[in-house]
DOLUMLUM-805676 format. One line per 8 residues: number of its first residue (from 1); for each residue x, y, z of C-alpha. Coordinates in steps of 0.25 Angstrom, whole numbers, plus 5000, padded with zeros to 4 digits. Example, Ala and Ser with C-alpha at 12.3 -4.5 7.8 and 13.67 -1.06 7.14 Angstrom:
% residues 2
1 = 5049,4982,5031  5055,4996,5029
This chain:
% residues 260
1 = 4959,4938,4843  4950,4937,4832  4944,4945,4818  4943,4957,4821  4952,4957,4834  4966,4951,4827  4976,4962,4829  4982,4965,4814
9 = 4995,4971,4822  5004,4963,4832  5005,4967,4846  5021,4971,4844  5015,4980,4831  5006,4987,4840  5017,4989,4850  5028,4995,4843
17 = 5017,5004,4833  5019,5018,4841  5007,5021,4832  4992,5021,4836  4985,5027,4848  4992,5027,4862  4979,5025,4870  4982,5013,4873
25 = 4993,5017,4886  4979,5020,4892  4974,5006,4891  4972,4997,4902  4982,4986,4898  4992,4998,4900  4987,5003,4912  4990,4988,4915
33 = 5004,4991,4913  5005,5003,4920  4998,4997,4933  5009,4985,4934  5021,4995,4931  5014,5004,4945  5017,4990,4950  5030,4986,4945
41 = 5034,5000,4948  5027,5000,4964  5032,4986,4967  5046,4991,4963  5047,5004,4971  5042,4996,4985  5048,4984,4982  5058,4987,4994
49 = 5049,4996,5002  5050,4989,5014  5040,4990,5024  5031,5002,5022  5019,5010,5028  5009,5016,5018  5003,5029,5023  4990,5034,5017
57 = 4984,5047,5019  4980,5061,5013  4986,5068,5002  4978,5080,5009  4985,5081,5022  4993,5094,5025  5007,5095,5031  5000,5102,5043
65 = 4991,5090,5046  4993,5083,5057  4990,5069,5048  5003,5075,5039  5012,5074,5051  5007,5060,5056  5011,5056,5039  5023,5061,5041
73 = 5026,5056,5056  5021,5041,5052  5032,5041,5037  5041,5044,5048  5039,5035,5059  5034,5023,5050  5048,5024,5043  5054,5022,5058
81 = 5047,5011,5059  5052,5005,5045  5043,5008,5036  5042,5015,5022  5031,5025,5019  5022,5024,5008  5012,5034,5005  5004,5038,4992
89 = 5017,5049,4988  5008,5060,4990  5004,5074,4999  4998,5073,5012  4999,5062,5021  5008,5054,5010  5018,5065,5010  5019,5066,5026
97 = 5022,5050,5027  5032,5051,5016  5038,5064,5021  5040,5057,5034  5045,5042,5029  5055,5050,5020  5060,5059,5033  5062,5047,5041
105 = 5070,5042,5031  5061,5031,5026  5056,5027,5012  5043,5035,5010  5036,5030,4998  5025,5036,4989  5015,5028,4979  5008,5041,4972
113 = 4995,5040,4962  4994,5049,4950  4983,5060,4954  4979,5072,4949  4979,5079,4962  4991,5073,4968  5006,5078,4965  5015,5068,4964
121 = 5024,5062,4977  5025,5070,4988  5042,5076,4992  5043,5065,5002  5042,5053,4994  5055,5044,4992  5048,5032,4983  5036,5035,4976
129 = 5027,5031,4963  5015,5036,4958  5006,5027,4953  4994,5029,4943  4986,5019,4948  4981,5017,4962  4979,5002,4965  4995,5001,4960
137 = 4998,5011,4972  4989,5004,4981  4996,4991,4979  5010,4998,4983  5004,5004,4995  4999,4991,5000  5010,4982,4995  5023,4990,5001
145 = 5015,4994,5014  5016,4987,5028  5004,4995,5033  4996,5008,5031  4996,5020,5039  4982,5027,5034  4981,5042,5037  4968,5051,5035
153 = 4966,5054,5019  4956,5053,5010  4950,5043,4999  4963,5037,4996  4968,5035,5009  4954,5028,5014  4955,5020,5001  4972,5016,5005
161 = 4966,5011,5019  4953,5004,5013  4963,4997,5003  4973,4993,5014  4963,4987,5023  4956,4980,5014  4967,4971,5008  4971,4969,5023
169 = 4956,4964,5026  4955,4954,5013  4970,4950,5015  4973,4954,5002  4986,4961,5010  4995,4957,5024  4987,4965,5033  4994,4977,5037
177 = 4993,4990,5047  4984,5002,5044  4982,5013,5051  4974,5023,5050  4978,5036,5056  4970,5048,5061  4959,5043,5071  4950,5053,5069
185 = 4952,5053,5054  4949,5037,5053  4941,5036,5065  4927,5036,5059  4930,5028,5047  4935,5019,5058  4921,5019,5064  4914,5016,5051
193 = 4924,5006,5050  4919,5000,5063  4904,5004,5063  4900,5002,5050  4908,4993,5043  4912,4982,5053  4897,4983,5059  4891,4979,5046
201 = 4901,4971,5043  4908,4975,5031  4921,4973,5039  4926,4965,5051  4931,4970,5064  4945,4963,5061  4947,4973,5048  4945,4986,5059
209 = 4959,4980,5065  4967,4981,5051  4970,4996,5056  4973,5005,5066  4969,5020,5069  4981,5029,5076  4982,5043,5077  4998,5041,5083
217 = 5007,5038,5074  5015,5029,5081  5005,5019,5085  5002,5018,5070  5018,5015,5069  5017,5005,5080  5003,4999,5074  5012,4998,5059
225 = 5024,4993,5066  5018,4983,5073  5008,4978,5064  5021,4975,5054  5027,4966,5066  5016,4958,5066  5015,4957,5050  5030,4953,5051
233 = 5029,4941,5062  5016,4937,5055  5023,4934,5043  5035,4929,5049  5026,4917,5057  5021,4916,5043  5034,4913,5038  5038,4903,5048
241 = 5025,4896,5049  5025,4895,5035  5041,4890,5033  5036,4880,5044  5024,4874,5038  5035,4873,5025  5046,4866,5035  5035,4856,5040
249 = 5030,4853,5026  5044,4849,5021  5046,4840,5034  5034,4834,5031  5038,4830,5016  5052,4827,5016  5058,4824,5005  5062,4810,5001
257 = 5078,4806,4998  5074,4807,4983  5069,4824,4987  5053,4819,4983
């Protein structure tokens, strides 16, 4: 810096003077800092996770709707099968699927957002962290999770799913399972999908295969199950193939008495 931009204090002056105005905390280089503690703080928490299912859905779904109880049956029966639960922490669908993973005895996680219409975690969640900012929560629902089981909701459950199936489609993730529960809830964005989309050719017909719509609980398990099978073989012929194509390299190129 130059003329009239030379500093006449030093950076440790200014750090250590409690006096001045305090507008600063709501500066972007310190929103910078509180985004990468969201991060520090998320990857800490789900380090250890294991494998997980994230569940998307409405905050808006009663305890007497029929989509609560499926909530509820699948943070059950996805912790049989091995998995945690993640939701977004809150009421509705969240709380069913955390309710259920916790009854079962599983880990039921929730990754809440400050909103002004929104209290806080629901009862039945056993790890949770609000965040402020919504691309930092987004993160830990796609890193931690091994596929996403997508129940009828509004704004930002479409916005989850469109997320979720688009780092699958540009590759930006390991494709994973989706499914998307409710047939007749889904059903005709399904057909847009189909008759809009793909025949103008916005998509391709391979991007309609990245999910699966169910209204039985169980063969959304099995679809999850069997889906993390294949991910798991895949990568293990990966593993192989490249410790081969290592092995072979090194045959190739032996090294001479002297180790060149």
């Amino acid at each position: 810096m130059r003329r009239k931009q030379v500093q006449q204090s030093t950076s440790e002056q200014r750090l250590l003077d409690s006096r001045g105005p305090s507008d600063w905390v709501h500066t972007d280089p310190w929103r910078v800092l509180r985004i990468q503690s969201e991060f520090i703080e998320g990857f800490g928490m789900l380090a250890e996770l294991g494998s997980a299912i994230s569940v998307f859905g409405s905050a808006r779904t009663k305890p007497n709707d029929a989509m609560y109880v499926a909530a509820e049956q699948f943070g059950r029966k996805l912790v049989e099968a091995g998995y945690a639960v993640i939701t977004g922490g809150g009421p509705g669908v969240m709380e069913a699927a955390n309710k259920g993973a916790s009854e079962a005895g599983g880990v039921s996680v929730g990754l809440g957002i400050e909103l002004p219409f929104e209290n806080g975690m629901n009862e039945w969640v056993d790890i949770g962290m609000n965040f402020r900012y919504f691309f930092t929560r987004k993160t830990m629902f796609v890193k931690y999770a091994q596929g996403f089981v997508v129940m009828p909701g509004g704004f930002g459950t479409l916005d989850e799913l469109f997320e979720a199936l688009t780092l699958a489609q540009t590759r930006k993730v390991t494709s994973f399972p989706v499914v998307l529960f409710g047939t007749s809830y889904w059903g005709g964005l399904v057909d847009w999908l189909r008759t809009t989309m793909l025949e103008d050719g916005k998509i391709s017909a391979a991007d309609l295969d990245m999910f699966v719509v169910t209204d039985d609980v169980d063969e959304a398990i099995s679809y999850i199950v069997k889906a993390g099978e294949l991910a798991d073989a895949a990568a293990d012929e990966a593993a192989e193939t490249a410790a081969a194509q290592v092995d072979g390299s090194s045959r190739s190129h032996p090294l001479g008495s002297d180790g060149s």
